[in-house]
C-alpha positions, 0 to 999 in steps of 0.5 A: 561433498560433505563442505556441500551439504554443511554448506546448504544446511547452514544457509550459506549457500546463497538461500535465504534463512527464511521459512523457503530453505527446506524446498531450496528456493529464495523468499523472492520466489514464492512472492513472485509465485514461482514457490516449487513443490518440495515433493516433486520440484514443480509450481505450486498450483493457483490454489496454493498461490492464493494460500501463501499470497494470504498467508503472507499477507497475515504476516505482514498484518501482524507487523502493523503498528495500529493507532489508539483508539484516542489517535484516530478520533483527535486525527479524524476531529482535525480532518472533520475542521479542515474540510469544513475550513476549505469549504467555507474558504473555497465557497467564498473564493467561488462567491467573490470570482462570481462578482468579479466576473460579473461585475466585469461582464457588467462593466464591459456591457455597458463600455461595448454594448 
């Protein structure tokens, strides 16, 4: 009995150590929102899913590694340049299939018509 309780205590027991060790359920659990009630061993309710579902969220939002200021206008420059170079690329590849096309329309009025 008492391997049982040093057992749980020190997180050996097939729990995770994270912050869901004292209510007895696996960090896995309270994403999936199957987090019980420490009191009474039931769901938590939707209102309280919600909360650990943005609480989580913070969290994670912590972790980002953000971009400089610098990094996101020289990346937002390069993408500006590249959408106007395949504009101008697409627009003269349209202008010359349009000649192509009807060049031979031309051509085939005058071989059939």
């Amino acid at each position: 009995m008492r391997d049982e309780a040093t057992e749980e205590s020190s997180g050996k027991s097939g729990l995770s150590t994270g912050n869901a060790v004292s209510t007895g359920i696996k960090d896995g659990d309270a994403a999936e929102g199957l987090a019980a009630n420490a009191v009474l061993g039931k769901p938590l309710g939707w209102l309280a899913q919600i909360r650990h579902f943005w609480h989580e969220i913070a969290l994670e939002m912590k972790k980002v590694s953000w971009p400089a200021r610098t990094e996101v206008a020289s990346t937002t420059v390069i993408v500006i340049i590249a959408v106007f170079f395949f504009a101008a690329y697409l627009f003269a590849a349209d202008m010359l299939f349009t000649y192509i096309i009807e060049g031979l329309e031309w051509g085939a009025g005058k071989l059939f018509g």
